[in-house]
N, CA, C and O atoms as a DFTB+ gen file, in Angstrom:
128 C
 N C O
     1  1       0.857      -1.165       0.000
     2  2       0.000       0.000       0.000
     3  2       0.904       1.229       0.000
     4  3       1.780       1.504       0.820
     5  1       0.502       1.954      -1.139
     6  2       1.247       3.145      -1.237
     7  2       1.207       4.334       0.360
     8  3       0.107       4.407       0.909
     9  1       2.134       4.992       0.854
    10  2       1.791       5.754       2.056
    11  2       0.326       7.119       1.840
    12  3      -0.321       7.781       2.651
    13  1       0.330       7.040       0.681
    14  2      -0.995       8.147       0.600
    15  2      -1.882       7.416       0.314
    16  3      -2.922       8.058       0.165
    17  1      -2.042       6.043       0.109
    18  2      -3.348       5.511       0.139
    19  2      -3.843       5.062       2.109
    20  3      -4.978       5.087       2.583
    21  1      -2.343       4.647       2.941
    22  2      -2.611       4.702       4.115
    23  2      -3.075       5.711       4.338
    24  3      -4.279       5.725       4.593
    25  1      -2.177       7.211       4.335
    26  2      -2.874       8.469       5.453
    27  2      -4.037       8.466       5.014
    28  3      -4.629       9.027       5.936
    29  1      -5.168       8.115       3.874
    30  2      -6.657       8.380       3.058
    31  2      -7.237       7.308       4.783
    32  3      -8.082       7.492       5.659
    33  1      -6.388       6.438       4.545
    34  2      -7.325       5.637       5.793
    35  2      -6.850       5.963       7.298
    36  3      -7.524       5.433       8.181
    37  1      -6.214       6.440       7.532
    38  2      -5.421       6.441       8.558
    39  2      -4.923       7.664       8.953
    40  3      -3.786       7.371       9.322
    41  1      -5.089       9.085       9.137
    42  2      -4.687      10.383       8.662
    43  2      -3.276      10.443       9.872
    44  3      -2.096      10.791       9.824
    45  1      -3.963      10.034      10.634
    46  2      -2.687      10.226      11.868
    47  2      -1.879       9.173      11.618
    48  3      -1.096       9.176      12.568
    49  1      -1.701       8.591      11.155
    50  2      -0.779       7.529      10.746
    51  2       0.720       8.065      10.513
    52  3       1.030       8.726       9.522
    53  1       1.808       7.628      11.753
    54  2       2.869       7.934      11.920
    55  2       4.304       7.507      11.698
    56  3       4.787       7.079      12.746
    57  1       5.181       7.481      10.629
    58  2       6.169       7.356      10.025
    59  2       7.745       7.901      10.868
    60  3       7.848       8.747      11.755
    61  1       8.812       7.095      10.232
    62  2       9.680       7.239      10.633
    63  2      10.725       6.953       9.898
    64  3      10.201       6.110       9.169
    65  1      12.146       7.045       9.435
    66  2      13.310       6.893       8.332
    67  2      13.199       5.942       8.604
    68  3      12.730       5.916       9.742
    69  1      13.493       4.190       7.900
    70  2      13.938       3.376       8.044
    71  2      15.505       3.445       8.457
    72  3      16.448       4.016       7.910
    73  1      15.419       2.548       9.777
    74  2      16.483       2.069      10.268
    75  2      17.045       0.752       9.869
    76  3      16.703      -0.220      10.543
    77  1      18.011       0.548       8.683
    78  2      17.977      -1.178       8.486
    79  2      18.799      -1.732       9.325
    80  3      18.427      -2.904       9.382
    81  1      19.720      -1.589      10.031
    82  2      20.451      -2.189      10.870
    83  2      19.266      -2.922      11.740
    84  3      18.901      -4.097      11.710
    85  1      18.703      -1.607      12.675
    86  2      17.830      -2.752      13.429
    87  2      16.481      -3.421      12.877
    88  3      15.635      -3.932      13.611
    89  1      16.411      -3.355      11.658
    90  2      15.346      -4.037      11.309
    91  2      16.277      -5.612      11.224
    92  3      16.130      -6.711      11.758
    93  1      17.174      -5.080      10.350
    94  2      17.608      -7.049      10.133
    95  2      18.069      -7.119      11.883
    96  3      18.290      -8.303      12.137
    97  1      18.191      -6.606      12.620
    98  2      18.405      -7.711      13.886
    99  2      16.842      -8.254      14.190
   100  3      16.559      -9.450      14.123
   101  1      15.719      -7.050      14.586
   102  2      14.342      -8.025      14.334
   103  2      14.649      -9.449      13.375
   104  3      14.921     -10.533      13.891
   105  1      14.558      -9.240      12.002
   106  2      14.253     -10.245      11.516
   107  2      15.489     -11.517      11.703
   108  3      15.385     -12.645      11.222
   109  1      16.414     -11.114      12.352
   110  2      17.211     -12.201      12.393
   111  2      17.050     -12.586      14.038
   112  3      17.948     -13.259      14.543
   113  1      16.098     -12.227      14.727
   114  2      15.653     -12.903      16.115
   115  2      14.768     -13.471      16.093
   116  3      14.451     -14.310      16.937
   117  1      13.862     -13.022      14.687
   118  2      12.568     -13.846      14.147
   119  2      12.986     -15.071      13.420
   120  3      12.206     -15.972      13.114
   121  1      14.420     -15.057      13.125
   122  2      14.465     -16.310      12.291
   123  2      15.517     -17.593      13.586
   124  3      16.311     -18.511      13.378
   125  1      15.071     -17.112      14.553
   126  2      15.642     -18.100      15.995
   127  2      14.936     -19.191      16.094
   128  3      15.162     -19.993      17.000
């Protein structure tokens, strides 16, 4: 879903820069 089709549903809908470092540690504690 594009982010302007979210805020249409969601107006307060709150964003942030992707961080990839800690995303791949999430997904590499998800893959435990």
């Amino acid at each position: 879903m594009a982010l302007a089709d979210a805020r249409a549903i969601c107006p307060d809908l709150a964003t942030r820069p992707a961080d990839l470092a800690r995303e791949a540690a999430a997904l590499a504690s998800l893959r435990r």
